[in-house]
C-alpha positions as CSV (number, residue, x, y, z in Angstrom):
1,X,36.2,-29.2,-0.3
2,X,37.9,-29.5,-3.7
3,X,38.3,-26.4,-6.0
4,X,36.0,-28.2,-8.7
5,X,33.2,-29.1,-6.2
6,X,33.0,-25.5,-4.7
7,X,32.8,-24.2,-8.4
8,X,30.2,-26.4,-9.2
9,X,28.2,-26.2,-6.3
10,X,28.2,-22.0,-6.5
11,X,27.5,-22.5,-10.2
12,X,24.3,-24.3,-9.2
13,X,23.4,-21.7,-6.1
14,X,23.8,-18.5,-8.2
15,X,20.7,-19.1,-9.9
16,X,18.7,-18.9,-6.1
17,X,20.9,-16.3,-5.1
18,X,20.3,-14.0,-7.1
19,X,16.7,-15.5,-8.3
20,X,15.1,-12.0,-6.6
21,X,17.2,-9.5,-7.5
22,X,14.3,-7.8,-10.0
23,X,14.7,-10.4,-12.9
24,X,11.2,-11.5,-13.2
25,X,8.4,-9.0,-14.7
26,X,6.9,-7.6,-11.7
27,X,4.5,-4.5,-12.6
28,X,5.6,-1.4,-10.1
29,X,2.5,1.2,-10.8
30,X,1.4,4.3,-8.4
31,X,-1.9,5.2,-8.7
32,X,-2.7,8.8,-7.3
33,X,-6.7,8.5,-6.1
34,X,-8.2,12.2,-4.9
35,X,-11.5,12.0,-3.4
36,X,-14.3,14.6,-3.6
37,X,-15.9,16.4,-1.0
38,X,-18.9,14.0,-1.4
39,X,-17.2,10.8,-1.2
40,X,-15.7,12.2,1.7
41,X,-19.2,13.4,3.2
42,X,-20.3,9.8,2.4
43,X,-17.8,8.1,4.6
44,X,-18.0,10.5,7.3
45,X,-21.6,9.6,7.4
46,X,-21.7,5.5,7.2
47,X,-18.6,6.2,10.4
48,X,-21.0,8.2,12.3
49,X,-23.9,5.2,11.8
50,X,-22.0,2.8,12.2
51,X,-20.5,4.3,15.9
52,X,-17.3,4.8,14.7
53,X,-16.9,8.6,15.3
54,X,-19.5,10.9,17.7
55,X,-21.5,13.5,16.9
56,X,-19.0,15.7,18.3
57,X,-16.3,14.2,15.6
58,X,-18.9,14.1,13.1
59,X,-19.7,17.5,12.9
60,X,-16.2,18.8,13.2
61,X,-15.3,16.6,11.0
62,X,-17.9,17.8,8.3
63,X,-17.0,21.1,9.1
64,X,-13.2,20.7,8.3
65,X,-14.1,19.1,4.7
66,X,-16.4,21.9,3.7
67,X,-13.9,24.3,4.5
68,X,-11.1,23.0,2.9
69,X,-10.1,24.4,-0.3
């Protein structure tokens, strides 16, 4: 290849190169979600209706949230 033909062909691949190298406007947000106690209760609940855990789970379970500070 010619030394004009490989400098225009890279001059018109750098743009997809480096195309996703954090140019565009992305938005990179944490969000730190605490549940309560109750919303806890709550789920542990609908699992134990729906089958999910045993009574056995359930109630250890339940016990581990209440006593956790």
């Amino acid at each position: 290849m010619r030394p004009r033909q490989l400098a225009i062909g890279t001059l018109l691949l750098a743009p997809l190169a480096l195309g996703g190298c954090g140019g565009g406007r992305s938005d990179n947000t944490i969000q730190n979600v605490s549940v309560t106690r109750g919303q806890q209760l709550l789920d542990l609940k609908k699992s134990l209706d729906a089958g999910a855990v045993s009574q056995d789970d359930y109630e250890r379970q339940r016990l581990a949230i209440l006593a956790a500070p």
